[in-house]
N, C-alpha and C positions, 0 to 999 in steps of 0.2 A: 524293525522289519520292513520290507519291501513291500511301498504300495502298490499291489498285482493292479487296480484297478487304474491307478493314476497312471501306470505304464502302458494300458491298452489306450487309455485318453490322449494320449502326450503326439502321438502322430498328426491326429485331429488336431487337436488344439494348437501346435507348430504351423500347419498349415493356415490356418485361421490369423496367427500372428500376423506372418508374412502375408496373406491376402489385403489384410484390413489397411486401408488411408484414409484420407481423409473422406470426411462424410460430404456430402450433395451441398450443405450449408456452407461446409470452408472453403470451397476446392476453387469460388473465385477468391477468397484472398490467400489459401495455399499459395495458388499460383505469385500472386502478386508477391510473397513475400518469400519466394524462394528462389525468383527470377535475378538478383542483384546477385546471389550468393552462386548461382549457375555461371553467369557471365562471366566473375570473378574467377572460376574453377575453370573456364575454358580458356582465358587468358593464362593461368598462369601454366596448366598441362598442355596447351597447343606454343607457349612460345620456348619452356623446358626441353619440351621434344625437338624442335626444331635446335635448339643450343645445345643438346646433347647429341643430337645426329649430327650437326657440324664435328663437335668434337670427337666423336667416334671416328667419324672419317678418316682424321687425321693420324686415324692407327693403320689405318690398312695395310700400306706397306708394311707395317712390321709384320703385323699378322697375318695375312696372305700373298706376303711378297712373292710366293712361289707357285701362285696359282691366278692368271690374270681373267681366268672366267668368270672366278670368285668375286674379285674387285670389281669385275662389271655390273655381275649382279647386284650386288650391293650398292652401286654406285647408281644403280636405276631405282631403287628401294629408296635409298637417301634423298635422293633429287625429288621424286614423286611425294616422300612424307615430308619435306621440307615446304614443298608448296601449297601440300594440304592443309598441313598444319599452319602454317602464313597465312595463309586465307580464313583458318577461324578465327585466330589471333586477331587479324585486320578487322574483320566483317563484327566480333562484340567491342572492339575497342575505338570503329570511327567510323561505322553507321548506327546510328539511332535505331533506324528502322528492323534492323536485323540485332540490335540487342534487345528489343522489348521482346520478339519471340525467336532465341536461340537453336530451339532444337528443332524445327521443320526442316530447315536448311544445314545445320551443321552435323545431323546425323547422318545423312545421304553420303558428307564427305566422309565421315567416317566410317562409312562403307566401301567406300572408293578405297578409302587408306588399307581396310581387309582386303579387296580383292587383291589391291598391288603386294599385300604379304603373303597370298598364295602362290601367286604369278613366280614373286621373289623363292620361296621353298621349293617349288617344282622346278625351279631351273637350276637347282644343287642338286636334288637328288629325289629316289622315289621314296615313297611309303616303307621300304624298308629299313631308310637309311637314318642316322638320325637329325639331321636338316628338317623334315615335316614336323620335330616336335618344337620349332618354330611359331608353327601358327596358333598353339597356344594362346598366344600373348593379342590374339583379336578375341579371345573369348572374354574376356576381361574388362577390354575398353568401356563397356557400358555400365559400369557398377554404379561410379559416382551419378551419375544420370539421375532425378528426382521423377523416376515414372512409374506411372499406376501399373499393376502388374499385367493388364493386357497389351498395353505398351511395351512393357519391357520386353515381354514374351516374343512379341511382334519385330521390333525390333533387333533383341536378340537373335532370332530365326533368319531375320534377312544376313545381318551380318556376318552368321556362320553360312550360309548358300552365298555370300558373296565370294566365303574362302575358300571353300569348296570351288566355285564356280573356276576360281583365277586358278586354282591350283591344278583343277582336272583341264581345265579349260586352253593352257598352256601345252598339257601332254595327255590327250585324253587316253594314253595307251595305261596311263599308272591306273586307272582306273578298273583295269582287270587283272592287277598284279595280286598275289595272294596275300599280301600285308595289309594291302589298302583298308578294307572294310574294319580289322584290326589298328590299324593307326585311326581310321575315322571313330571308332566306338571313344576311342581314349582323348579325341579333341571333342565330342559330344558331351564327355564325362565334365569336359572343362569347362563346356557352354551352360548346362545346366551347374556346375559348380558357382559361376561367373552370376547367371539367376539368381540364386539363392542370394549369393553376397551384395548384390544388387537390392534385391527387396530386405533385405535386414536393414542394410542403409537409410534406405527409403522411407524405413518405418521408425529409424533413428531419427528423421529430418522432419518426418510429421509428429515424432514426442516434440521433439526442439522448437517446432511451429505453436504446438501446443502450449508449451510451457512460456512461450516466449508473448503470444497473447494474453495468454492467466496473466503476466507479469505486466501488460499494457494494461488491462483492466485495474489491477491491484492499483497501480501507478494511479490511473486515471480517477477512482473511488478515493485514495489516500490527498490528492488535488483537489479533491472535490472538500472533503473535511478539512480539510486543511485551509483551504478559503472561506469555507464557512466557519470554521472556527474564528480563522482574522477577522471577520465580516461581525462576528459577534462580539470579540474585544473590542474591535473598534466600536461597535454599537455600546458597550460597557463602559468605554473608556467616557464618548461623549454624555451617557447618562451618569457616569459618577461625578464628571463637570455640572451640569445641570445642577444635581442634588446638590453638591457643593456649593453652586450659587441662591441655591434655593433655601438651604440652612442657614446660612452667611447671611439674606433675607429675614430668614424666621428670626433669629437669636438678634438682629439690630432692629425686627421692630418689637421681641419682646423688652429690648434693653429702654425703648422709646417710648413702648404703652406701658408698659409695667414700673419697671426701673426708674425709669426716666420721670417719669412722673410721680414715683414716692420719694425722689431724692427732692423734685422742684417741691414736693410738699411740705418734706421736709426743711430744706431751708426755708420755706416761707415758717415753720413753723418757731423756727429758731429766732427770725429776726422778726416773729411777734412777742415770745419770751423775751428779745432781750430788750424790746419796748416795754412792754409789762415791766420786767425790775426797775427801768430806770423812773417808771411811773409809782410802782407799789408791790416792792418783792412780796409780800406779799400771797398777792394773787397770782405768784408764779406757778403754783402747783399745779390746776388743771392744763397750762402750756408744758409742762415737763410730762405728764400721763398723755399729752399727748403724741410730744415727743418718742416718748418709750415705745407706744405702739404703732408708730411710723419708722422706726430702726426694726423693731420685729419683724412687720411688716417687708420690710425691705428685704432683711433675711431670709425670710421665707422665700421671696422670689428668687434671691440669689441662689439658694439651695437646689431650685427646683430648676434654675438656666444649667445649673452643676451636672444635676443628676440627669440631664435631658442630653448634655454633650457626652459625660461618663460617669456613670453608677457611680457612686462613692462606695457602697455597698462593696462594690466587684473590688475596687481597692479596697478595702479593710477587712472585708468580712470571708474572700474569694469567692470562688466559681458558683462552687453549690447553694450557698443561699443569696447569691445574687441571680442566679435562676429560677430559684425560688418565690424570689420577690416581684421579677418579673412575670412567672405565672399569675400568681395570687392578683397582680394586677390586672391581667388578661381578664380574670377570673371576674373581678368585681368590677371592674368598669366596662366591659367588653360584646359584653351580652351573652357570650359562652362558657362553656361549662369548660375549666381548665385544670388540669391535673399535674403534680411533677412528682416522679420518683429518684430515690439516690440509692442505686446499688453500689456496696464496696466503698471502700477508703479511696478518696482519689487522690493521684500523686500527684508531687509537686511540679504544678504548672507555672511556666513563664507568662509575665502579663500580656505578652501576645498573642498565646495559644487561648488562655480563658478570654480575652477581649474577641477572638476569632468564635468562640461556640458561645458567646453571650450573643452576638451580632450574629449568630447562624439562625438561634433560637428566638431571638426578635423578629426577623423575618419570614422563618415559616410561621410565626404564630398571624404575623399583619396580614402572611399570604392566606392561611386559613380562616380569616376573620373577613378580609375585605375580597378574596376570588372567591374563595372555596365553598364562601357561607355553612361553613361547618359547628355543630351543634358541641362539639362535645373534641378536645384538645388534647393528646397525652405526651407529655415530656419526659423521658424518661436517659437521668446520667449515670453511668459505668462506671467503676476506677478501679483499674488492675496497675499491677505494677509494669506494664507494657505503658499502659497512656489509656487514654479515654475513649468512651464508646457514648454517641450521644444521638439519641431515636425524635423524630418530632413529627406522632400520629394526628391525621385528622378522619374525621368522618364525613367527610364534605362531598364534595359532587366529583370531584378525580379528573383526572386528561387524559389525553395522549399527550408526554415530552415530546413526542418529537412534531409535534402538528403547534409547540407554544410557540406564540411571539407577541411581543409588543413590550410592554413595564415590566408584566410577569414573567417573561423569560429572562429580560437582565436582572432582575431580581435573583432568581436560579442562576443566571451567569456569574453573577457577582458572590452568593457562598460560594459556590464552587471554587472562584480563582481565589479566594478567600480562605480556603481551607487549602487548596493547592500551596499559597505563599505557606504557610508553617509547615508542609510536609506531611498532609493528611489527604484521609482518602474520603469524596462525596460520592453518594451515591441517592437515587430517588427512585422511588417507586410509586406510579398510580395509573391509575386506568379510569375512565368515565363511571361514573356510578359507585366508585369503590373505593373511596379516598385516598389519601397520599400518608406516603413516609419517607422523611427524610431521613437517612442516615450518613451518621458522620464519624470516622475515626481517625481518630487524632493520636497516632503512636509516634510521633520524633522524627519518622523515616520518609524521607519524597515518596511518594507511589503515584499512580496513576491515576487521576480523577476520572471518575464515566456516570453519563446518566442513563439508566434502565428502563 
């Protein structure tokens, strides 16, 4: 059915279109950004005009070889828009001065160029004849123009009294012929047609201004992330150097205090045993018991330099209860209160994907234990036949993500690019006073990492 109501509105609201540019806030950098694309539109339609009145010219003879009043007219039309239109051309393409503000100056001549098209019509014929539907073609000229609609208005009005002016002005007798007022109604119809087309334009040039800033903002926020994002890898990069040399540290002076000194025990204890035999085998026993518990000894450390570089656990036993084992120890040596749940069968994971959420889950628990000072810890691992879903709540004191920096944001930097390399999706959630959660899915596919 016919909206009766939308149809009384539609006149209003048309009008409203066309009224509307830019607001008090754009309208200096409208200006500024619509003055290249003016200049540009004046060069190419004032040096056109001029190469196609050349060319027309050179019909004349055919076409009014047999009338030489014709050919004069026209011949004083040609010469006059030849140098008006020369002079726009000239005046945006080699002075500065007169291309920074085009239209003060080059609208006047385009007024010149209407009157010379009245002048040109009235010395063919009158208002009856049809020569006057000629000056059509001045209602038009101001379309492309980027002007506010009391400009245009303003403008438009001179340039039809300009045609007016040259046309009566020439034979002021046409002026009381019975056509006239009737041929004027129908170059009025064309002026206000000419308006209209003009401000549709206008309101096409300020979407395009529109849109074309939205598009500089975009640009300029997407720079901004975007360097701040490199600004953080590279901040990532130089602390995973650091840690690298600072484990490489930890693991040679464990091999030096630990190691290193049960193996020198060891041999001393060997080359008192083999003093002892060559003395009184004997008495070798107690050198051999001690022996045995300096080899134990040793292994135990060895085990524990193992498990400190890679869970042995995570290789033998997989994912789940090597997160398992990792809670449980959160649990008793940590001071907090730590939990792990295992919903579902989980599928089969590559050791890089479980090396990735063992190493997710290590570090939100150090972040919740050493930032967060959180009481109470919950781990909780998914397994769908998609891939893994893997949560790491705390009840700690919370942030704002976007206000982190310093250890604890490459920490965050570092799951993230971490979960990124396997083709998973991070994501975090906390607020001050409200603790955090991390979540992690792990389904096979690249997506998109974001912090919340």
């Amino acid at each position: 059915m016919i909206n009766l109501a939308s149809l009384r509105t539609l006149p209003a609201r048309s009008l409203a279109y066309l009224l509307m540019g830019p607001t008090a806030e754009e309208s200096a950098d409208f200006d500024q950004w619509v003055t290249p694309g003016l200049v540009r539109s004046l060069q190419i339609t004032a040096s056109a005009n001029v190469l196609l009145v050349a060319a027309w010219w050179a019909l004349d003879p055919l076409l009014f070889g047999h009338d030489a009043h014709i050919r004069r007219q026209y011949a004083v039309l040609r010469v006059g828009t030849m140098l008006l239109q020369s002079a726009i051309a000239a005046g945006v393409t080699l002075l500065p001065p007169l291309r920074r503000r085009p239209l003060p100056w080059a609208v006047p001549l385009l007024w010149a160029n209407a009157a010379l098209i009245g002048w040109f019509v009235a010395g063919l014929g009158g208002p009856g004849t049809p020569w006057f539907h000629f000056v059509y073609v001045a209602a038009f000229y101001a379309i492309p123009a980027p002007l506010r609609v009391g400009a245009r208005l303003a403008v438009t009005a001179v340039g039809a009294a300009c045609v007016v002016a040259g046309y009566v002005g020439a034979h002021p007798a046409y002026a009381r012929e019975p056509f006239f007022l009737v041929s004027l109604s129908y170059f009025m119809w064309a002026v206000i047609t000419g308006t209209v087309l003009g401000q549709m334009s206008f309101r096409h040039t300020v979407e395009s201004f529109r849109a074309a800033r939205a598009l500089e903002c975009f640009n300029a926020t997407l720079e901004e992330k975007v360097t701040a994002q490199t600004a953080a890898l590279q901040a990532l990069a130089s602390h995973l150097d650091r840690a690298r040399e600072a484990e490489r540290a930890h693991i040679a002076r464990e091999l030096h205090d630990e190691l290193g000194q049960e193996l020198t025990a060891l041999r001393y204890a060997v080359s008192l045993a083999q003093r002892r035999w060559e003395r009184d085998p004997a008495s070798l026993s107690p050198s051999l018991a001690q022996l045995a518990a300096l080899v134990n000894r040793t292994a135990d450390t060895t085990r524990v330099l193992v498990r400190e570089l890679r869970p042995r656990l995570l290789l033998e036993m997989g994912l789940g209860p090597a997160l398992e084992w990792l809670v449980a120890r959160a649990d008793a040596h940590e001071g907090v209160e730590a939990r792990f749940g295992l919903d579902g069968a989980l599928p089969e994971v590559d050791s890089e994907v479980a090396a990735t959420a063992f190493r997710v889950v290590q570090e939100a628990l150090t972040n919740a234990m050493r930032h967060a000072e959180a009481a109470r810890v919950t781990v909780r691992l998914r397994g769908s036949p998609e891939g893994l879903s893997l949560s790491v709540t705390d009840d700690g004191r919370g942030f704002d993500p976007s206000t982190l920096r310093g250890q604890a944001g490459l920490g965050l930097v570092g799951m993230r690019e971490r979960v990124r390399a396997v083709g998973g999706t991070f994501s975090l959630t906390s607020a001050p006073g409200e603790g955090t959660t991390v979540q992690v899915e792990l389904r096979g596919a690249a997506c998109a990492t974001e912090v919340r």
